[in-house]
C-alpha positions in Angstrom: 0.0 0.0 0.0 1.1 3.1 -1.0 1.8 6.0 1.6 0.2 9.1 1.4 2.0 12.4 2.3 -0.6 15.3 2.8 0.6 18.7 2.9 -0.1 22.3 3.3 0.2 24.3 -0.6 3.0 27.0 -0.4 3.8 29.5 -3.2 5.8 26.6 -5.2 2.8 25.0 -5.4 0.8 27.5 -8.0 2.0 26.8 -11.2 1.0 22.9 -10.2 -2.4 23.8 -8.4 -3.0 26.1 -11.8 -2.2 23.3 -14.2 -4.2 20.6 -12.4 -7.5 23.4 -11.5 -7.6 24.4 -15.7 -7.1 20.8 -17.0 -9.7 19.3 -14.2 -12.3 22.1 -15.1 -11.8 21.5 -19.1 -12.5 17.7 -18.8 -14.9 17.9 -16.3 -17.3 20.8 -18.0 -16.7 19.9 -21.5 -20.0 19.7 -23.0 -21.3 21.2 -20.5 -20.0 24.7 -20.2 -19.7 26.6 -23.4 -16.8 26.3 -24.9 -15.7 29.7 -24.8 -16.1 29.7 -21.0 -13.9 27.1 -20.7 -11.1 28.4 -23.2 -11.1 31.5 -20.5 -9.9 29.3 -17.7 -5.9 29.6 -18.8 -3.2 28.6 -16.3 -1.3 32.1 -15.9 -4.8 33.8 -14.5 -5.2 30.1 -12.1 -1.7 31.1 -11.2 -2.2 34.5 -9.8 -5.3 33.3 -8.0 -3.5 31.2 -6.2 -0.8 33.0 -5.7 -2.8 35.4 -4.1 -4.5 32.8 -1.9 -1.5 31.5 -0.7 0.4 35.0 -0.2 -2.8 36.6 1.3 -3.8 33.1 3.4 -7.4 34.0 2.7 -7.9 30.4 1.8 -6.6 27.2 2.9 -5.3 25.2 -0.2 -3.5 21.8 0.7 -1.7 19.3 -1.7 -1.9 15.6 -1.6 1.5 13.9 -2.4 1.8 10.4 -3.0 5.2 9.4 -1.4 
C-alpha cells in the first residue's frame, strides 16, 4: 500500500495547483460549459489566484502527495 504524504500548498505550489484546477475544469465541463467559458480558464490567470491565496492566506489550499 502506497503511503500518502498530505501537505499544506506554499507558493511553489501555483504553477502545479493552476495546471491541475484548468485541466480538471476543461475535462470535467466539457460539453457542459460553453466552450468559450472554458477556453477562459488559462493557467497564468489560475496562477495568480493562487498565488494570491496563498500570499494573502485568505484560503486554505492543501496538496496531496503520493510518497
Amino acid at each position: 500500500m502506497e503511503k500518502i504524504q498530505v501537505k499544506w500548498a506554499v507558493l511553489e505550489d501555483s504553477e502545479d495547483l493552476a495546471i491541475i484546477h484548468s485541466k480538471g475544469w476543461k475535462a470535467a465541463y466539457k460539453g457542459i460549459i460553453p466552450d468559450d467559458l472554458l477556453d477562459n480558464i488559462r493557467i497564468d490567470k489560475r496562477r495568480k489566484i493562487f498565488e494570491r491565496a496563498l500570499t494573502e492566506k485568505n484560503e486554505e489550499t492543501c496538496v496531496l502527495v503520493v510518497d
